[in-house]
C-alpha positions as CSV (number, residue, x, y, z in Angstrom):
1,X,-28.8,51.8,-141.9
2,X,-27.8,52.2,-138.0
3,X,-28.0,49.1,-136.2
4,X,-29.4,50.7,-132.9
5,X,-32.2,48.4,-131.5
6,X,-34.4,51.5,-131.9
7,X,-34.2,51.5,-135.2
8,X,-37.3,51.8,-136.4
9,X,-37.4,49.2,-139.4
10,X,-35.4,46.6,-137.3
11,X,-37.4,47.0,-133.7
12,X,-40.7,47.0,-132.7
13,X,-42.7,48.0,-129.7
14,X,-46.1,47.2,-128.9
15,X,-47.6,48.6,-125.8
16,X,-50.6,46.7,-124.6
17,X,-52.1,49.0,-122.4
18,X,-52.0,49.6,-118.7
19,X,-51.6,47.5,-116.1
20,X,-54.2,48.7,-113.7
21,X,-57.9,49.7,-114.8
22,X,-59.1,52.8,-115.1
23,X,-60.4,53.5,-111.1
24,X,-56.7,53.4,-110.8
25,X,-56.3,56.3,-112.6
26,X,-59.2,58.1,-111.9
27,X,-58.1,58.0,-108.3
28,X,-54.1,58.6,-108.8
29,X,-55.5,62.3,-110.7
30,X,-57.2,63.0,-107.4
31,X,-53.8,62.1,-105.1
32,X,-52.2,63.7,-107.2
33,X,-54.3,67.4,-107.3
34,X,-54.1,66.8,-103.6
35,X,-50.7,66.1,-102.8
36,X,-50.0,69.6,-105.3
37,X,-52.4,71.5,-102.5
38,X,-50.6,70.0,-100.3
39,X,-46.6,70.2,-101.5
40,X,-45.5,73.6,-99.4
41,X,-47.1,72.1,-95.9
42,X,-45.9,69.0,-96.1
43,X,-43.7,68.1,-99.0
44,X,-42.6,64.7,-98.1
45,X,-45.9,63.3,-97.9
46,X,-46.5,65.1,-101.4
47,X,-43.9,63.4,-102.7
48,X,-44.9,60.1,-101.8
49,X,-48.0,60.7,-103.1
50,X,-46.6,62.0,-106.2
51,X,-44.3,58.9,-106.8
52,X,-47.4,56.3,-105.9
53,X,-49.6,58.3,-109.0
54,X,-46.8,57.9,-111.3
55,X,-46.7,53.9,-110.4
56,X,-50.3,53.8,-111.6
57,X,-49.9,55.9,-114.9
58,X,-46.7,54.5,-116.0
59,X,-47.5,50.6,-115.2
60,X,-48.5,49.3,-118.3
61,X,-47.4,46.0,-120.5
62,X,-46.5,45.4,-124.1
63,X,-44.4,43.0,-126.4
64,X,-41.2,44.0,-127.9
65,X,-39.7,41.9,-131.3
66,X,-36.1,42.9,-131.9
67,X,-35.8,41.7,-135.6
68,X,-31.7,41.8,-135.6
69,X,-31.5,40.0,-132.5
70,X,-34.6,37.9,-133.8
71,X,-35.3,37.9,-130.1
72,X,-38.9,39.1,-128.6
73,X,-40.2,40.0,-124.9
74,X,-43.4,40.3,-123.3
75,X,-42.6,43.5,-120.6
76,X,-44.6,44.4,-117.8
77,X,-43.0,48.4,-117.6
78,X,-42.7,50.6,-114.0
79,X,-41.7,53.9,-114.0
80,X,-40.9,53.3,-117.7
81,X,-38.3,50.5,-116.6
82,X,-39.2,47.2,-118.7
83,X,-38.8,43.3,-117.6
84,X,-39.5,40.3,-118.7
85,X,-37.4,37.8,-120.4
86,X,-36.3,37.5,-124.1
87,X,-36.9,34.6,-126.1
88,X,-35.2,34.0,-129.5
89,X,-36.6,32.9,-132.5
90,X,-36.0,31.7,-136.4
91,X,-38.7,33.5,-138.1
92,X,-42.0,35.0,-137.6
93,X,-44.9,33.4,-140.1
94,X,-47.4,35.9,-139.9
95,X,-49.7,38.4,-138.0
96,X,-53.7,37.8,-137.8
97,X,-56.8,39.1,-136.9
98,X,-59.6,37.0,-134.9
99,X,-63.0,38.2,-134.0
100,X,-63.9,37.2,-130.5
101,X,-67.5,37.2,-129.1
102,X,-67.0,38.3,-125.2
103,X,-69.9,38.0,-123.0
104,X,-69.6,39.6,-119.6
105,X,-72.1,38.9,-116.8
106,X,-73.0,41.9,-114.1
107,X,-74.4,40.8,-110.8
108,X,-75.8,43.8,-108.9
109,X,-75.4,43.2,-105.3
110,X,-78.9,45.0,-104.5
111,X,-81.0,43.2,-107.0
112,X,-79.9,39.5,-107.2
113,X,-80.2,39.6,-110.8
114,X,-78.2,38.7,-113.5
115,X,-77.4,40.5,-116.6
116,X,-75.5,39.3,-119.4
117,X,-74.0,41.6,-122.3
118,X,-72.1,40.3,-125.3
119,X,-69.9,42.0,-127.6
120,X,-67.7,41.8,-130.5
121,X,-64.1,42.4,-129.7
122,X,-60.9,41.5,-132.4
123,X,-57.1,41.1,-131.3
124,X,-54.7,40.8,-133.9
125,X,-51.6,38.5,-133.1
126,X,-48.1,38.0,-134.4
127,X,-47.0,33.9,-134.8
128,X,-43.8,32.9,-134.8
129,X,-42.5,29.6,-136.3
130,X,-42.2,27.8,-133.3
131,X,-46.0,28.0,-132.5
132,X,-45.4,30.8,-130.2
133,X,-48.0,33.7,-130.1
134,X,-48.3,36.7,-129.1
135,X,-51.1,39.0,-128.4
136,X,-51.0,42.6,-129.9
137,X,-53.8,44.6,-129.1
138,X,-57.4,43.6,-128.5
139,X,-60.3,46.3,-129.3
140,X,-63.9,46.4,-129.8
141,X,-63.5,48.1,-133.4
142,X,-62.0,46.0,-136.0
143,X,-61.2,49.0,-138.0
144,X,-58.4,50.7,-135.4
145,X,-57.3,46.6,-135.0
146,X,-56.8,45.8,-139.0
147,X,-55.0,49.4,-139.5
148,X,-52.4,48.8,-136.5
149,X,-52.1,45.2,-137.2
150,X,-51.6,46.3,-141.4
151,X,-48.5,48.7,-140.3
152,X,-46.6,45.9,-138.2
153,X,-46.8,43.2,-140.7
154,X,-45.7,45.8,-143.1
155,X,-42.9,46.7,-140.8
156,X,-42.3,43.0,-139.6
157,X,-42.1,41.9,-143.7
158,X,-44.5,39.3,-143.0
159,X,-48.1,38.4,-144.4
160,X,-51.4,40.1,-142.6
161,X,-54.5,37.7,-142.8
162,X,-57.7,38.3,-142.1
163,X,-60.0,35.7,-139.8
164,X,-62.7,38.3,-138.6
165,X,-64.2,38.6,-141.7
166,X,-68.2,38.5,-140.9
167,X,-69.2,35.1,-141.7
């Protein structure tokens, strides 16, 4: 078995999702068909352009657990370069599932009204002994959160429970 830290059975990475939302994006595609139109007139402005899309589509977060260094990080990643700190620990006790109810208010500016919608989301966390936690992933389907969360307790040797359960 290699010890590389990318060893799959020994390392694992959890990306979180992006950092910026999704106008972000939807913008950066538009620089970025532009600054193509644009890259025999003036490529140095294309370029800049270019490099400011990437920023958005490669900012994202995520938590990494190296399991031979028993060390973890929670990363914020730019241009696929990741920081954050490492912080050790003895063991991990378990990853879980919680149901959250989210209710998110919308205040048109036109109308003066308020509406409120609520939702069911689940994130499935990973605790380690020394009552630190860690988020995982959040979604609005448990089913995509209980199979993701299933594989990394599988891969993390460590017991999967199950607090969403509809009560």
């Amino acid at each position: 078995m290699s010890s590389s830290p990318q060893n799959s059975s020994q390392y694992l990475d959890v990306r979180f999702g992006s950092l910026l939302p999704w106008p972000f994006h939807f913008m950066a595609v538009i620089v970025l068909l532009i600054s193509i139109g644009m890259i025999t007139t003036h490529p140095w402005i294309a370029s800049i352009f270019t490099l400011a899309c990437l920023f958005v589509f490669t900012a994202a977060e995520g938590t990494e657990i190296d399991l031979q260094k028993k060390a973890f990080r929670e990363y914020t990643s730019i241009y696929f370069v990741k920081t954050g700190g490492w912080v050790g620990f003895d063991t991990i006790e378990k990853v879980y599932v919680n149901r959250n109810k989210v209710r998110q208010n919308m205040n048109p500016s036109r109308t003066g009204l308020t509406r409120s919608v609520t939702f069911m989301q689940f994130s499935a966390f990973v605790k380690f002994n020394e009552e630190e936690i860690v988020e995982l992933i959040k979604h609005r389907n448990k089913d995509v959160v209980m199979k993701k969360a299933k594989a990394w307790a599988e891969q993390l040797n460590v017991a999967l429970y199950d607090n969403a359960s509809e009560e």
